[in-house]
N, C-alpha and C positions, 0 to 999 in steps of 0.2 A: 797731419799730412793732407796734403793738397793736391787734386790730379786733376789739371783741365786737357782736355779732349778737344783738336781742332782739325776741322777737315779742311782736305785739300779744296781751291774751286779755281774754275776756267772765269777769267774776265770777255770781255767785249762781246763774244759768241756771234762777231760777224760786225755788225755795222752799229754796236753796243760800244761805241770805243767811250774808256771810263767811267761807264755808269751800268752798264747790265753786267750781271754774272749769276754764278752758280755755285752752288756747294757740293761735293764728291764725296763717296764714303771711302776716303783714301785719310790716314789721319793721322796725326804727330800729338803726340801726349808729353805734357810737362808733370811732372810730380815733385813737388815743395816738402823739403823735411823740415820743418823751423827748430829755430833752436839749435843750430847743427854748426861747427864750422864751414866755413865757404869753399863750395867744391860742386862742380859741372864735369857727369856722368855721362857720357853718349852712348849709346845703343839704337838701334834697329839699322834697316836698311841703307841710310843713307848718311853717313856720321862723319866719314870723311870728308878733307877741309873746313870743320865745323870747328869753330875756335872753343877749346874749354875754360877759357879763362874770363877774365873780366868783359872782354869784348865782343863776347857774346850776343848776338841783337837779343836775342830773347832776355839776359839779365841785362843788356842795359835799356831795353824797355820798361823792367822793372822798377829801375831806378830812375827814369824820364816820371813816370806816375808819381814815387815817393817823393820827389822834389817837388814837382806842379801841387801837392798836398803837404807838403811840408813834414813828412813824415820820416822818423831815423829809421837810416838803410838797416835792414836787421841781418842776421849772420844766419843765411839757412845752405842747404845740399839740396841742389837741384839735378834729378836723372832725364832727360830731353831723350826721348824715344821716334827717332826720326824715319818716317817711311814715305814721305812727299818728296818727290827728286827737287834738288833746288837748280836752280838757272834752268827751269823746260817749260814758264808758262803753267806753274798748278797753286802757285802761292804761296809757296816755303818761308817769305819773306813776309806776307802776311799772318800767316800761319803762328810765326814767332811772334807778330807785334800783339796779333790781340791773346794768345795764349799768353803770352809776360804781363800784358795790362789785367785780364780775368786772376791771373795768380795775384799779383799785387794789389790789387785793389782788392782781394777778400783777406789776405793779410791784413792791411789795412782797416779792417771793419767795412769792407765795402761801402766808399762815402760817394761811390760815382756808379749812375744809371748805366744798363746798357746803352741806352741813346747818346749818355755822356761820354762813354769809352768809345765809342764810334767815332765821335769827333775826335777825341785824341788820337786813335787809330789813323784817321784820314791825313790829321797835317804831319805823323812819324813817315807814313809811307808815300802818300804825294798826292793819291788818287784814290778813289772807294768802289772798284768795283770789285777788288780782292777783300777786302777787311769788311763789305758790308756782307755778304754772303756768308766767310765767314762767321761773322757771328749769329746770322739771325738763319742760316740754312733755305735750304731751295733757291728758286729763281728769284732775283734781286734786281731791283731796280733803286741807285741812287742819287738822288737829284740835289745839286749845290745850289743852296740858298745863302740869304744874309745872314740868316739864324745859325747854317751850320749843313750838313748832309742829310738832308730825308731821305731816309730808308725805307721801301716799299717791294714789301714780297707780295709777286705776282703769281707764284706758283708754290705752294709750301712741300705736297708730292705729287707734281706730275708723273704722267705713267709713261715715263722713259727710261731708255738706260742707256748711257756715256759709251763709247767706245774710245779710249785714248790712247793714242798712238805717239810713243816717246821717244824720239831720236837718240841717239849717243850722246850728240852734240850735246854739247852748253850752250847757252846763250844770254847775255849780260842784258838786262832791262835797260839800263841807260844808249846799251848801243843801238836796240833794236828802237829807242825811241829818239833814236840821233839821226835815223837815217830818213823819218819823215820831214817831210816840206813844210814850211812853217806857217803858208796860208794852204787852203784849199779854195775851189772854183765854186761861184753860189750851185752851178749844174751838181758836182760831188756832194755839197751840203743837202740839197734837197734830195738826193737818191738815200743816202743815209736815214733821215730825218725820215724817211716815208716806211724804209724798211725798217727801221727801229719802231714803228707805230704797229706796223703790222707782224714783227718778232712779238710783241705786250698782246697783241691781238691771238694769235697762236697758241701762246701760255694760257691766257687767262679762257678763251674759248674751250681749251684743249683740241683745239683743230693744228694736227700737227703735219698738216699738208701744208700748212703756210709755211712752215720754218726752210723748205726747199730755197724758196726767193726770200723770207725773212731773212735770213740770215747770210746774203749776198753784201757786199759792202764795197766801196771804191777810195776809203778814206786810208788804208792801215794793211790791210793783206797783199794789195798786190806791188804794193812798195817793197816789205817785210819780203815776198817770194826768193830775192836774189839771197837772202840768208838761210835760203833750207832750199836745196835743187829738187823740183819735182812737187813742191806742196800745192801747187794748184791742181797738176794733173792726178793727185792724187785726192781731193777734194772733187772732183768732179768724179773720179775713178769710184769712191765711197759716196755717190750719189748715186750711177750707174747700178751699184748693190744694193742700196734697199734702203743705204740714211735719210732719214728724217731733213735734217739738214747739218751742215758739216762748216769749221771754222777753225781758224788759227787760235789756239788758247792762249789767254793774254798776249805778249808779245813773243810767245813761239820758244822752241820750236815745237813744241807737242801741240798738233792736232787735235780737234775732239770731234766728233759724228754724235748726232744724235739719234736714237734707234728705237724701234721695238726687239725684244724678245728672240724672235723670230730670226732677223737679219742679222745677228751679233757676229756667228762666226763669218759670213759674208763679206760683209764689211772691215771686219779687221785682218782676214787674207787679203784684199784689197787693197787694203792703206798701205798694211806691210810690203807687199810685193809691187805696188808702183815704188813707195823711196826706195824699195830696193832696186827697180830697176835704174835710178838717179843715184846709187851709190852710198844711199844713204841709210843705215845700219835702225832697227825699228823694235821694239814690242810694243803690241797692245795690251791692255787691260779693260774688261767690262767692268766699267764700276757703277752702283746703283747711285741715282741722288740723294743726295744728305739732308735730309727734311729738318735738322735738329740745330745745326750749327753748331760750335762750341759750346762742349758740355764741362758743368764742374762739378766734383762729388767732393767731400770734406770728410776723413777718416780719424 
């Protein structure tokens, strides 16, 4: 029996567009019976529209690995225990790819590094700032090279804690990344570039009075705003209370804040009651950071 363990995480965190993110201890668990006739089990929170059959992303991740290794598909029961909302910006879709690649490849005899499953991870989903956090937990920085994606944690536990604020809504990644302009102005490039310098500056100091203006961005959020009514004024609303700094999680619509202690319930009355005064239906959750990344245990 095979259980890997994958946490939920927020990509870009502001002006991080595809390459920073985070790891959440919000988590979806796959559990491998081998030897089993073929059968996909859904449980926890979120299991509706989740396909049980072959086209599954989670088993046909599976099967993307055994092919690139050249290894026979084997006949096992898989129970997928889902509590990551999927379409809100927390990774569900990553969630699946590196969870299916960690099951498979230890089926397999593990013939592939974590560094190696990363790459494969990057070109199944498109971009690494979800799959790289992912797998290696905490704050993540990854950087596209000719070699392939370097992975770089910046923060393994920072002493923050998430406030995530979840719309009703859904929201499709391909649409909310349809709606950006295809160049940006060198003016936008360098505001980004400077506050992504000092976002890495923040983590790695643990000075988290920077993430106020770290985490400002002119590339992705304020495009993204006309798909969520009120996300700015509520980003600024979750400053006013006490965040750290505050951003659209990957391409939305959940928000995230980032906090002490201290501010938690503040801030997520805040969140909640400005979307709500824009119509828009909300809960929050405090969730700690995931120092760990996907875990696998073998029974």
């Amino acid at each position: 029996m095979i259980r890997v363990k994958i946490p939920a995480t927020s990509a870009n965190l502001g002006p991080g567009f595809d390459c920073l993110g985070l790891a959440l201890r919000l988590h979806n668990t796959i559990t491998v019976d081998p030897n089993r006739p073929f059968q996909i089990c859904l449980t926890g929170s979120y299991s509706d529209g989740i396909p049980a059959d072959e086209s599954n992303l989670v088993w046909q991740t599976m099967c993307h690995l055994w092919e690139l290794i050249h290894y026979p598909t084997p006949s096992v029961a898989l129970t997928l225990e889902n509590h990551i909302p999927p379409a809100r910006g927390l990774g569900s879709s990553s969630a699946a790819i590196v969870g299916g690649l960690l099951a498979a490849n230890t089926l397999a005899g593990s013939p592939y590094t974590k560094y190696e499953l990363l790459q494969v991870a990057n070109t199944l989903e498109g971009h690494p700032d979800n799959v790289t956090p992912a797998l290696y937990g905490g704050v993540t920085l990854s950087v596209p090279a000719k070699s392939g994606i370097i992975p770089r944690v910046l923060a393994q536990s920072p002493n923050l804690k998430a406030v995530v604020v979840i719309p009703d809504t859904l929201l499709n990644t391909e649409k909310a990344r349809g709606i950006l302009p295809p160049h940006v102005s060198r003016n936008d490039a360098v505001f980004n570039i400077s506050h992504v310098g000092l976002l890495i500056e923040a983590f790695i100091r643990e000075d988290y009075s920077l993430l106020k203006e770290g985490m400002r961005d002119v590339l992705h959020q304020n495009q993204r705003a006309i798909l969520l009514p009120g996300m700015l004024e509520t980003i600024e609303s979750a400053l006013k209370a006490g965040a750290y700094g505050v951003a659209l999680s990957g391409s939305g619509p959940t928000l995230i804040a980032l906090i002490a202690e201290s501010s938690k319930k503040e801030v997520s009355q805040s969140m909640v009651t400005t979307l709500g005064q824009y119509g828009v239906n909300a809960q929050a959750i405090v969730l700690e950071i995931d120092s760990c990344g996907a875990t696998l245990s073998i029974a």
